[in-house]
KEPADREN-986339 format. One record per atom (N, C-alpha, C): residue number from 1; residue in three letters; chain; atom name; x, y, z. Coordinates in Angstrom, 1 decimal, m for minus. Atoms other than C-alpha are relative to their C-alpha. Layout:
KEPADREN-986339
<NUM,ALA,A,CA,<X,Y,Z>>
...
END
This chain:
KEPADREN-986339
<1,UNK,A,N,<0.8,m0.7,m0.9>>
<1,UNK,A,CA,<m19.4,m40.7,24.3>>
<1,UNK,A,C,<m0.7,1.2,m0.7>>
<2,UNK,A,N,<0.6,m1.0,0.6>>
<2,UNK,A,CA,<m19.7,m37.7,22.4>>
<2,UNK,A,C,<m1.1,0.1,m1.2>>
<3,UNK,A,N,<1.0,0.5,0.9>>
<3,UNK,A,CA,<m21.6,m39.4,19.8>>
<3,UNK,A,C,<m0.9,m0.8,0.2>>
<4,UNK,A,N,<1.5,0.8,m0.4>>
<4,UNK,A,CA,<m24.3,m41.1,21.5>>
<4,UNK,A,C,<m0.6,1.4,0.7>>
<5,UNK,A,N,<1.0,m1.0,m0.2>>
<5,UNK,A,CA,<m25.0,m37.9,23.0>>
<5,UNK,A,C,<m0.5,0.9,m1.3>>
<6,UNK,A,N,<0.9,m1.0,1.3>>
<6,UNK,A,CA,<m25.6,m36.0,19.6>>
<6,UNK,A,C,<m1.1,m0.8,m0.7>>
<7,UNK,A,N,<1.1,0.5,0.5>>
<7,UNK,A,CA,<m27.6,m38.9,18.7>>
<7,UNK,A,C,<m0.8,0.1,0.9>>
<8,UNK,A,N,<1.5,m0.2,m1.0>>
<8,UNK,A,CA,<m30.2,m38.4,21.7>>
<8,UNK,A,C,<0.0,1.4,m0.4>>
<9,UNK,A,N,<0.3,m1.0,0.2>>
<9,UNK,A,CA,<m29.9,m34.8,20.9>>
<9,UNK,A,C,<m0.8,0.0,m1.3>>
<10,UNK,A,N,<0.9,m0.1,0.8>>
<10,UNK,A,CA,<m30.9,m35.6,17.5>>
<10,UNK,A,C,<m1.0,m0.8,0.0>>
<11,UNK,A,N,<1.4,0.9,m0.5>>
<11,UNK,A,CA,<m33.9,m38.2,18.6>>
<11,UNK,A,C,<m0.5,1.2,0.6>>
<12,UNK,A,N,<0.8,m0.7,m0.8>>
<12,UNK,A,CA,<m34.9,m35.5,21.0>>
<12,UNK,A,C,<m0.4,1.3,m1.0>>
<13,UNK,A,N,<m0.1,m0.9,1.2>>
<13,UNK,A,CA,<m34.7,m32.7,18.1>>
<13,UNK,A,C,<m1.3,m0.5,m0.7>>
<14,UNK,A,N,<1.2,1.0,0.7>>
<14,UNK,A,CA,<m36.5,m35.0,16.0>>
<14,UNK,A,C,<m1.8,0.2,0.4>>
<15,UNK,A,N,<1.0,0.5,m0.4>>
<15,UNK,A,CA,<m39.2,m36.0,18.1>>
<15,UNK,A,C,<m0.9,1.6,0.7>>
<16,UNK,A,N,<0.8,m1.3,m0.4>>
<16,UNK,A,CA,<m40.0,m32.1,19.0>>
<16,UNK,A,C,<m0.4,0.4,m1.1>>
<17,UNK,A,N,<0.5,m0.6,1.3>>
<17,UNK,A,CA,<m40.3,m31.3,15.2>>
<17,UNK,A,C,<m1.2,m0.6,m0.2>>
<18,UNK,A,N,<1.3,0.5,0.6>>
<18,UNK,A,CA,<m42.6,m33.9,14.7>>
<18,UNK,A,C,<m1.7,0.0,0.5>>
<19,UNK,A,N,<1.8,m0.3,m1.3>>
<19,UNK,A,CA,<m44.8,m33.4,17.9>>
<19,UNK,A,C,<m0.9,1.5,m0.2>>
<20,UNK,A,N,<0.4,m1.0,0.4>>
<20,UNK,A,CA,<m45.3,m29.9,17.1>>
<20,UNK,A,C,<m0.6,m0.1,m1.6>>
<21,UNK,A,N,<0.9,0.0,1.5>>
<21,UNK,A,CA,<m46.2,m30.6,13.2>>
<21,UNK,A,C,<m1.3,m0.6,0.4>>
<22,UNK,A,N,<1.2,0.8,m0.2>>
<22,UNK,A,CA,<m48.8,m33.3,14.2>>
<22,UNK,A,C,<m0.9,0.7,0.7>>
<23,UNK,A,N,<1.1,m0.8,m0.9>>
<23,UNK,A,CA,<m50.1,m30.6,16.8>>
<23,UNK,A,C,<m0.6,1.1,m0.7>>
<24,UNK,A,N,<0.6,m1.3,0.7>>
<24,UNK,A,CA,<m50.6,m27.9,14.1>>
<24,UNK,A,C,<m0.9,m0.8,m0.7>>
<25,UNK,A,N,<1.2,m0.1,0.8>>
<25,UNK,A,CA,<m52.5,m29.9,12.2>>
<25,UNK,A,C,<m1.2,m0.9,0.2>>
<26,UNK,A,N,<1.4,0.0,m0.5>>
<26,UNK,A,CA,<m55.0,m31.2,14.5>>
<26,UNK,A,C,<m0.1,0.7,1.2>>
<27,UNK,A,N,<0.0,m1.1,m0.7>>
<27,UNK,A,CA,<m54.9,m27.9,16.4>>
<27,UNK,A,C,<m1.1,1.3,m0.5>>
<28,UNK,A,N,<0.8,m0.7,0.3>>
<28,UNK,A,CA,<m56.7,m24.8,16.2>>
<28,UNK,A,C,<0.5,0.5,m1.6>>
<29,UNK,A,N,<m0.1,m0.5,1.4>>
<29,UNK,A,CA,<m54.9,m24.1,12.9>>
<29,UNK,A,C,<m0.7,m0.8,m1.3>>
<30,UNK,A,N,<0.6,0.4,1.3>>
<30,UNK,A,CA,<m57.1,m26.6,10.7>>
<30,UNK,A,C,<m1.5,0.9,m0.1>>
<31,UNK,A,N,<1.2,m0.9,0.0>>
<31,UNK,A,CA,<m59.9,m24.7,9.2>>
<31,UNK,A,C,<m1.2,m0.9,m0.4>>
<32,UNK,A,N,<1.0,0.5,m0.1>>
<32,UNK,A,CA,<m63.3,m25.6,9.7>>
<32,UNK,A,C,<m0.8,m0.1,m1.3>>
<33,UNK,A,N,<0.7,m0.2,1.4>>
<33,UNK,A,CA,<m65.3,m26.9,6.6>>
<33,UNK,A,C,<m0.9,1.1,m0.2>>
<34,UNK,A,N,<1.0,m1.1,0.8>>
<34,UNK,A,CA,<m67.9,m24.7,4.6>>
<34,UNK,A,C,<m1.0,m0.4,1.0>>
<35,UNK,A,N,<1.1,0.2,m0.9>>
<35,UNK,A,CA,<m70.6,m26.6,6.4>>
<35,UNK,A,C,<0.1,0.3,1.0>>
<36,UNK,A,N,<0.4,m0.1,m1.4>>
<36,UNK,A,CA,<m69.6,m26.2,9.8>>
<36,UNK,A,C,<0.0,1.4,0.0>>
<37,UNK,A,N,<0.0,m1.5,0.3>>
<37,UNK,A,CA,<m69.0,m22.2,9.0>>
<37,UNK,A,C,<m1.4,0.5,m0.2>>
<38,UNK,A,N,<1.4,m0.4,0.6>>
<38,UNK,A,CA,<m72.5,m22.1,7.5>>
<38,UNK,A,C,<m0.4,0.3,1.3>>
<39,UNK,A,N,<1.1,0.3,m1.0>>
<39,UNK,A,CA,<m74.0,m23.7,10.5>>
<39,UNK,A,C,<0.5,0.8,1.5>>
<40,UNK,A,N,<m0.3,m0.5,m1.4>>
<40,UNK,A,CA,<m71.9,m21.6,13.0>>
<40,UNK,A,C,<m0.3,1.7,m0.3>>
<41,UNK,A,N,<0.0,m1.4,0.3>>
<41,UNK,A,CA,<m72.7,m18.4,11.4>>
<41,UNK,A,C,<m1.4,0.0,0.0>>
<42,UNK,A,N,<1.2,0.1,m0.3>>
<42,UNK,A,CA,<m76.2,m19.4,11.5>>
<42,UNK,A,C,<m0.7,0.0,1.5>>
<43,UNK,A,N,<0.2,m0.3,m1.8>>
<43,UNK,A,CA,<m76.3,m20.0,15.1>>
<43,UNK,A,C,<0.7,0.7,0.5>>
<44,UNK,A,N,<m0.6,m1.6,m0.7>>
<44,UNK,A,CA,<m74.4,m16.8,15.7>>
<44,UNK,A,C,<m1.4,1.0,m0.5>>
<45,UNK,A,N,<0.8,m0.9,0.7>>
<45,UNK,A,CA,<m76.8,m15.0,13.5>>
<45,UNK,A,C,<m1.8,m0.2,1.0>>
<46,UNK,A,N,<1.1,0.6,m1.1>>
<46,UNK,A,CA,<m79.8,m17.0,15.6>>
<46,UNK,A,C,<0.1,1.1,1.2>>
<47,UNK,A,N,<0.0,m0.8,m1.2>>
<47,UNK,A,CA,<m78.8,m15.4,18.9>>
<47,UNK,A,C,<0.5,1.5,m0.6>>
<48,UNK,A,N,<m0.1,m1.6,m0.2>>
<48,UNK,A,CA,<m77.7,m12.0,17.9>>
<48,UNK,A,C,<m1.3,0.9,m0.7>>
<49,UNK,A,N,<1.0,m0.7,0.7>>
<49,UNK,A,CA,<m80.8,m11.5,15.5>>
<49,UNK,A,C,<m1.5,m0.4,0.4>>
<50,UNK,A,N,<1.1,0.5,m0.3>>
<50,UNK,A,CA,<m83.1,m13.7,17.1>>
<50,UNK,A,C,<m0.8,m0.8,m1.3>>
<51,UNK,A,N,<0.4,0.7,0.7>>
<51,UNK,A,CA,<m83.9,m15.6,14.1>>
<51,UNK,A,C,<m1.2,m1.0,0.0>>
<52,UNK,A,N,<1.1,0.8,m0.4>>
<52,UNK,A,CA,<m87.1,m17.7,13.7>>
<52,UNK,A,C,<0.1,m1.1,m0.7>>
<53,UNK,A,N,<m0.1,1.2,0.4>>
<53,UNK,A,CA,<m86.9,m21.2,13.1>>
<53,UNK,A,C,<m0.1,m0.1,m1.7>>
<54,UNK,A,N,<0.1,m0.2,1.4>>
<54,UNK,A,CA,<m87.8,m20.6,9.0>>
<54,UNK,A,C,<1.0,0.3,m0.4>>
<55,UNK,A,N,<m1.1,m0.8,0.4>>
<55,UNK,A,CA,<m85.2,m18.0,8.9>>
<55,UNK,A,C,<1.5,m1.1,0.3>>
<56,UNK,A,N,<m1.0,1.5,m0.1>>
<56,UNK,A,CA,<m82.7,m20.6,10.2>>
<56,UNK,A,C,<0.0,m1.1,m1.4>>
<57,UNK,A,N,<0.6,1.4,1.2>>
<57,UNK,A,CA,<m83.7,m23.3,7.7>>
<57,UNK,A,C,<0.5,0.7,m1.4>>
<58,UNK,A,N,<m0.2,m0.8,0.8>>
<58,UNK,A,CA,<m83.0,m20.6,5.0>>
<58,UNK,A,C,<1.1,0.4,0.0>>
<59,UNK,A,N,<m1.2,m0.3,m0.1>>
<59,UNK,A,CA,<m80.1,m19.3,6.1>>
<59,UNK,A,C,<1.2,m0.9,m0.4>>
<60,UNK,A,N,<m1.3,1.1,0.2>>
<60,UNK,A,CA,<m78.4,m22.8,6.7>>
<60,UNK,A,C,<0.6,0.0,m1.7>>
<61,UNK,A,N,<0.1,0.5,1.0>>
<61,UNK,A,CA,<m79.3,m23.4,3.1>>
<61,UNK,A,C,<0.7,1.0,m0.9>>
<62,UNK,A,N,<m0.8,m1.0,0.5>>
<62,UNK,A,CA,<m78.0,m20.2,1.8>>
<62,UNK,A,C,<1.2,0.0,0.0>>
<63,UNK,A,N,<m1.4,0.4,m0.7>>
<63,UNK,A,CA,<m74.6,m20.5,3.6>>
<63,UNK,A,C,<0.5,m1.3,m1.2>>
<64,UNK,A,N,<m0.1,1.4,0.6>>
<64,UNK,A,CA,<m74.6,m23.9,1.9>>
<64,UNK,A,C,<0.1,m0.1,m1.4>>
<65,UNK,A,N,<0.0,m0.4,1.6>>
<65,UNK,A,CA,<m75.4,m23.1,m1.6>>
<65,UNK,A,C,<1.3,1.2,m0.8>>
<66,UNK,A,N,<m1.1,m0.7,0.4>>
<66,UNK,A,CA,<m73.0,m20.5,m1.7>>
<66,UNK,A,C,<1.5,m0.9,0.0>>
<67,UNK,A,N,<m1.0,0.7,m0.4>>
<67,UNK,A,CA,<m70.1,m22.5,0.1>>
<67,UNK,A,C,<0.1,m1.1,m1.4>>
<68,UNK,A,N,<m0.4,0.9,1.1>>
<68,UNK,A,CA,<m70.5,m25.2,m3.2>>
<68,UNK,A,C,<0.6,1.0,m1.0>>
<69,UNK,A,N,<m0.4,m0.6,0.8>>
<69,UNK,A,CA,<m70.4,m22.2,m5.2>>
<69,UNK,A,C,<1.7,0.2,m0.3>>
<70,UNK,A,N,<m1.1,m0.9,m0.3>>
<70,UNK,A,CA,<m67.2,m20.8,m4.0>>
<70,UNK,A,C,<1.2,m1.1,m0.3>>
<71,UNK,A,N,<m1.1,1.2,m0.2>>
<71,UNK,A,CA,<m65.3,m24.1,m3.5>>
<71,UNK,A,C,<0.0,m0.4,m1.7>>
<72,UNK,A,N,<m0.1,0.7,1.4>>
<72,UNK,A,CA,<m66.0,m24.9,m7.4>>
<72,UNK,A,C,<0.8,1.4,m0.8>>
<73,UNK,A,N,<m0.8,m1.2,0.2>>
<73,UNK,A,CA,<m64.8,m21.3,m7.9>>
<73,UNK,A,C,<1.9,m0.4,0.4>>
<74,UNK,A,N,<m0.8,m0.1,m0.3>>
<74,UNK,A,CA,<m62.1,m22.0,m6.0>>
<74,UNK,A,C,<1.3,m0.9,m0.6>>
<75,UNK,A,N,<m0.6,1.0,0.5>>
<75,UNK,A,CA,<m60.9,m25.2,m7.5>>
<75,UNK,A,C,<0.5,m0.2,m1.4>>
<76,UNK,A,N,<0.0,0.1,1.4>>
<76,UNK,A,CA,<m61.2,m23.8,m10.9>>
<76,UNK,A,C,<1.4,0.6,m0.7>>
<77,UNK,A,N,<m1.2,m0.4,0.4>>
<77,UNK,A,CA,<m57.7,m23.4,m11.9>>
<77,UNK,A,C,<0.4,0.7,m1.5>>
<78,UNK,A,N,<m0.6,m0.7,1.2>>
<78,UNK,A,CA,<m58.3,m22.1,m15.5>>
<78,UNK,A,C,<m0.3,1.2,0.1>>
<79,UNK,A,N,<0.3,m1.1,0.2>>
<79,UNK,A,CA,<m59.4,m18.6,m14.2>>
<79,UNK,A,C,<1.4,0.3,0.9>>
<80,UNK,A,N,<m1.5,m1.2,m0.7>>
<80,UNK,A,CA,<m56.7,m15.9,m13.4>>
<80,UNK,A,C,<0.0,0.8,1.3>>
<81,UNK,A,N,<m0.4,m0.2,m0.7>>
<81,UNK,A,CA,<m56.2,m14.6,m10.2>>
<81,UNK,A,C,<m1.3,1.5,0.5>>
<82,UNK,A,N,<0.7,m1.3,0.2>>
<82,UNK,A,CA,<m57.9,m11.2,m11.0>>
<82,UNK,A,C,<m2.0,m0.5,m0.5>>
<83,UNK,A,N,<1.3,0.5,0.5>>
<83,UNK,A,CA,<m61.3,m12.9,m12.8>>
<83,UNK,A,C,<m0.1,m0.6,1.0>>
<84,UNK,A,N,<0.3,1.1,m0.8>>
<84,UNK,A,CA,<m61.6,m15.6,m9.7>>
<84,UNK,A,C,<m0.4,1.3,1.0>>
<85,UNK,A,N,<0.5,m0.7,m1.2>>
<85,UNK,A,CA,<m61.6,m12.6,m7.1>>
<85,UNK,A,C,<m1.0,0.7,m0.5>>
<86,UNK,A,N,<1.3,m0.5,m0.2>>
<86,UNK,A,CA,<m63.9,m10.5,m8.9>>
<86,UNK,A,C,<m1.5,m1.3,0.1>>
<87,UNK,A,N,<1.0,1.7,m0.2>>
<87,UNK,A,CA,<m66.1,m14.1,m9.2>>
<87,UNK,A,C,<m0.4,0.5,1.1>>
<88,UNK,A,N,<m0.4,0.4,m1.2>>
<88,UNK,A,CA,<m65.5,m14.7,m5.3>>
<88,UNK,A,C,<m1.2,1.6,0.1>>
<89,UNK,A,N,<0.4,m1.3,m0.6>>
<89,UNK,A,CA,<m66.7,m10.8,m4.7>>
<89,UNK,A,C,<m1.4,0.5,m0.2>>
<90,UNK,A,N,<1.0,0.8,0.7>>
<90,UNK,A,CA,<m69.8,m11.4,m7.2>>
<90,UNK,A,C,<m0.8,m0.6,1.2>>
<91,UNK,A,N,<0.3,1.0,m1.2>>
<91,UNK,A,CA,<m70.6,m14.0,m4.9>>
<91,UNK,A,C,<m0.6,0.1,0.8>>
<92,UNK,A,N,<0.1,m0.3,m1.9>>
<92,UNK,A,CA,<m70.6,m12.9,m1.6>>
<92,UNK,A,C,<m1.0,1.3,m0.4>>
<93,UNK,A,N,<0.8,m0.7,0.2>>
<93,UNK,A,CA,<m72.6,m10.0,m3.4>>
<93,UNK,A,C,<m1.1,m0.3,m0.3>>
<94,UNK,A,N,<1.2,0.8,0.6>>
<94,UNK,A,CA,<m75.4,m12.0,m4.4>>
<94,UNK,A,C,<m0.2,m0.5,1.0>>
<95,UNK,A,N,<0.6,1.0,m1.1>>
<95,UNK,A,CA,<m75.5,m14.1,m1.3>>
<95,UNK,A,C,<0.3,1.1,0.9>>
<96,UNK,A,N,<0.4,m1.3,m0.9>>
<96,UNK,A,CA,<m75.6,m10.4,0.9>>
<96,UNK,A,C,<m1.7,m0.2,m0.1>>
<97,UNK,A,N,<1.5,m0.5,0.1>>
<97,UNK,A,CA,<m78.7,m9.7,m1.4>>
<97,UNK,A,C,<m1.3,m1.0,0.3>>
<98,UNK,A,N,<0.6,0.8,m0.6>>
<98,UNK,A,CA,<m80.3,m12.9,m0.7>>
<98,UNK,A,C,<m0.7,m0.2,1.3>>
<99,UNK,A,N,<0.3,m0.4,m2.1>>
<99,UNK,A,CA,<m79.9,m12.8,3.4>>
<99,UNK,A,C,<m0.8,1.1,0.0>>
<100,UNK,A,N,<1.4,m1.0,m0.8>>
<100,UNK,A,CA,<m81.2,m9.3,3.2>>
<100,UNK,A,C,<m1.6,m0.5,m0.6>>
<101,UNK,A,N,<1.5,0.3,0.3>>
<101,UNK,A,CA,<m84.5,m10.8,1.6>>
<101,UNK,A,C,<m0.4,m1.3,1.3>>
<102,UNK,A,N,<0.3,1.0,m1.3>>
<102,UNK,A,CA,<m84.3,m13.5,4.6>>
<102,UNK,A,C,<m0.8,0.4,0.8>>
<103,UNK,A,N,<0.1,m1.1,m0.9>>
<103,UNK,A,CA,<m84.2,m10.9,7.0>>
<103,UNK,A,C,<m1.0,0.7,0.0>>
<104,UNK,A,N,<1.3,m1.3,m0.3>>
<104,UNK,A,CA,<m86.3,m8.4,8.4>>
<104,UNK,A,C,<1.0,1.6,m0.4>>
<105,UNK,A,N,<m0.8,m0.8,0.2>>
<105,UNK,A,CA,<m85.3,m5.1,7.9>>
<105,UNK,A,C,<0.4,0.7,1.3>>
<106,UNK,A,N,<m0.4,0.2,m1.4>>
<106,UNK,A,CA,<m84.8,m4.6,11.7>>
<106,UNK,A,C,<1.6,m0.7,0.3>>
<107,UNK,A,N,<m0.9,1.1,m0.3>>
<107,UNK,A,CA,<m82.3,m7.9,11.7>>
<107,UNK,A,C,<0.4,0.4,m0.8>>
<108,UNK,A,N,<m1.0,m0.2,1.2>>
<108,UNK,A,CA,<m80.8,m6.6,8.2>>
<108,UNK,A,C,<0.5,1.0,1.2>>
<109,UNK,A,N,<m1.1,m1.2,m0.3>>
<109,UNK,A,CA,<m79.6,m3.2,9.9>>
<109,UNK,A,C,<0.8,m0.6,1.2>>
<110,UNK,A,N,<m1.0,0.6,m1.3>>
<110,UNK,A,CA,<m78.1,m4.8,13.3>>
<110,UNK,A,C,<0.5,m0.8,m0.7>>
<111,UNK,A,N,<m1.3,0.5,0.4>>
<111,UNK,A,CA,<m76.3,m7.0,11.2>>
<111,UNK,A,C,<0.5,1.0,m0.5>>
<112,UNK,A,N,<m1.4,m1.2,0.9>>
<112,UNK,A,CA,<m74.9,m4.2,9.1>>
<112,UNK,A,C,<0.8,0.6,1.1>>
<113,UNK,A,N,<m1.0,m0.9,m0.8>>
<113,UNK,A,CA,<m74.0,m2.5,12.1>>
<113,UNK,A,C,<1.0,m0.8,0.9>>
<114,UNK,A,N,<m0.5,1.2,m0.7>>
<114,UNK,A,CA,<m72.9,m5.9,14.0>>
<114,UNK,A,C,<1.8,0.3,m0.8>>
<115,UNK,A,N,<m1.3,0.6,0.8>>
<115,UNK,A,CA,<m70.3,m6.4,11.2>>
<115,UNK,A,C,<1.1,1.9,0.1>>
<116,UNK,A,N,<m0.8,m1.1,m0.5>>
<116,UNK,A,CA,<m69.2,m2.7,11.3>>
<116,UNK,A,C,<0.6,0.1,1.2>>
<117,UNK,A,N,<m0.8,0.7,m1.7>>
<117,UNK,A,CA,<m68.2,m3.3,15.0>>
<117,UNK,A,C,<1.1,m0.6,m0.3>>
<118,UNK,A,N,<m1.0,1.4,0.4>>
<118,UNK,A,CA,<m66.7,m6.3,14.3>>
<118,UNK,A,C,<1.6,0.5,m0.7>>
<119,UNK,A,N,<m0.9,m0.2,1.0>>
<119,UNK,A,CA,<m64.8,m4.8,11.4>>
<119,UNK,A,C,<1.0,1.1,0.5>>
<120,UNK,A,N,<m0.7,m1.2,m1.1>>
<120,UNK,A,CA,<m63.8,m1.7,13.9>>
<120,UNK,A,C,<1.3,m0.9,0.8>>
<121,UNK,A,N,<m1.2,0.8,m0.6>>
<121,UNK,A,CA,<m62.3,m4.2,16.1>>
<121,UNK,A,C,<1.0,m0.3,m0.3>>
<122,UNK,A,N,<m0.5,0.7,0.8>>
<122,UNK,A,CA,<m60.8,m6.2,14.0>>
<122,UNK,A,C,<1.5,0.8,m0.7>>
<123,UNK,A,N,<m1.1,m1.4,0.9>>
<123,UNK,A,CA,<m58.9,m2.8,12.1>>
<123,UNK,A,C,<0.5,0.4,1.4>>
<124,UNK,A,N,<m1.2,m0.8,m1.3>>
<124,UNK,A,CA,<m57.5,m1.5,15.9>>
<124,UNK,A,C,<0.7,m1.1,0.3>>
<125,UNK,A,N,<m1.0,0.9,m0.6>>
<125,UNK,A,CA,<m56.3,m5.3,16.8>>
<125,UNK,A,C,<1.0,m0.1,m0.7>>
<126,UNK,A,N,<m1.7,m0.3,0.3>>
<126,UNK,A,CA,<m54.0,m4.9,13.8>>
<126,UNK,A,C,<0.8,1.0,m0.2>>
<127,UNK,A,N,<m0.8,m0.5,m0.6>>
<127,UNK,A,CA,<m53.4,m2.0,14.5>>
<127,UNK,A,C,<0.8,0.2,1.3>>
<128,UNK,A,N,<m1.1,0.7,m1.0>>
<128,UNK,A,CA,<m52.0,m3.0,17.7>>
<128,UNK,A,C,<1.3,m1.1,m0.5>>
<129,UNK,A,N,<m1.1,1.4,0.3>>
<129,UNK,A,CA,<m50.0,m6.0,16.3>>
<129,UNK,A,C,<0.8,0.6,m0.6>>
<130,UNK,A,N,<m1.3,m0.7,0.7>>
<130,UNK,A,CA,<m48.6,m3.6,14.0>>
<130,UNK,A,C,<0.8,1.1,1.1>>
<131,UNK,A,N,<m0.9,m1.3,m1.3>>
<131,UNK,A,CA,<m47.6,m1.2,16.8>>
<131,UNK,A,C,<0.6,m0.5,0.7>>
<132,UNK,A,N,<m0.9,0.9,m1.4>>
<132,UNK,A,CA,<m46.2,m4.0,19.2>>
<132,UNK,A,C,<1.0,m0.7,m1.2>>
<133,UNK,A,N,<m0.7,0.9,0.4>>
<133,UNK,A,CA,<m44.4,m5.3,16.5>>
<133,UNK,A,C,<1.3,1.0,m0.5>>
<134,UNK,A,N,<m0.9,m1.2,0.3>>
<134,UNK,A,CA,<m42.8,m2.0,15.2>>
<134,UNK,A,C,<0.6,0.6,1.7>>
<135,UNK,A,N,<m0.8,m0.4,m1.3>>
<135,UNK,A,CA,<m42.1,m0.8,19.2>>
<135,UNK,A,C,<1.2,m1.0,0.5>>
<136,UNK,A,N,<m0.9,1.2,m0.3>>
<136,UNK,A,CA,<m40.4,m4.2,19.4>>
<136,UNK,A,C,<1.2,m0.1,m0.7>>
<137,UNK,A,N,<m1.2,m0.3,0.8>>
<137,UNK,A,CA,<m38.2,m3.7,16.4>>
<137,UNK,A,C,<0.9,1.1,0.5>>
<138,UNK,A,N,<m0.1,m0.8,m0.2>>
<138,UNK,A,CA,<m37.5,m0.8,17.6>>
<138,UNK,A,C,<1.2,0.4,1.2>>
<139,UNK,A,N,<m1.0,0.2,m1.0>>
<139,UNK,A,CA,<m36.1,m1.3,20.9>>
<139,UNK,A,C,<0.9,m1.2,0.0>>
<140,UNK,A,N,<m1.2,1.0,0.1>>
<140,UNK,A,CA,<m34.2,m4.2,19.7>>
<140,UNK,A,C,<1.0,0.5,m0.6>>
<141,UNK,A,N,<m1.5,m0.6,0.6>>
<141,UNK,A,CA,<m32.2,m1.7,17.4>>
<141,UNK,A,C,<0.4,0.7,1.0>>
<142,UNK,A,N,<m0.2,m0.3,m0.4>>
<142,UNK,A,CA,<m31.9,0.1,20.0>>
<142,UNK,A,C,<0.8,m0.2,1.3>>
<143,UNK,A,N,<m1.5,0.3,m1.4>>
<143,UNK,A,CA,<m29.8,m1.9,22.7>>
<143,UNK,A,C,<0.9,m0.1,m0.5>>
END
């Protein structure tokens, strides 16, 4: 008796490990390719900057050209850790100066200040996570 139930406990065990794996990884934790990124940052950038059909077209292609860049960067396993990030940093600095030649200089500054927002945000949410997670330790030493 005692051992047919530890074997449904282990079937049931089991069968929760594996439902939860398969759910992480067609869940929100897979990450979206280069292209769909390009094209969702394009159509964010569309509505907040009002973009004009050219500028779109331009954009996509930018996003795009960089994204091969990076992924060939990224893949390239004979650079060191330190050389790959400044690369990577490179990069994204060159494909800044590009967009702002897209751009108007109207649509350049509201992005700059879009992302500073963003980046505001972004800096108090972890500082909350860090503060609910430190109040939490906290009162757990403390009962």
């Amino acid at each position: 008796m005692k051992k047919t139930i530890k074997t449904a406990l282990f079937f049931v065990l089991m069968s929760l490990v594996t439902l939860n794996i398969s759910a992480q990884k067609t869940g929100k934790h897979q990450r979206a390719g280069a292209e769909d990124r390009g094209a969702k940052r394009t159509e964010w950038m569309t509505q907040q900057l009002n973009l004009s059909e050219a500028q779109q077209v331009e954009v996509k292609a930018l996003y795009a050209k960089y994204a091969e860049k990076m992924k060939a960067l990224k893949n390239d396993e004979t650079k060191s850790k330190k050389d790959a990030k400044a690369q990577f940093k490179a990069l994204r600095e060159a494909q800044q100066a590009e967009l702002k030649q897209i751009l108007t200089s109207e649509q350049w500054e509201k992005l700059v200040t879009l992302k500073k927002e963003h980046q505001s945000q972004m800096t108090k949410q972890h500082k909350n996570k860090k503060g609910d997670r430190h109040n939490q330790n906290r009162s757990a030493t403390t009962k």
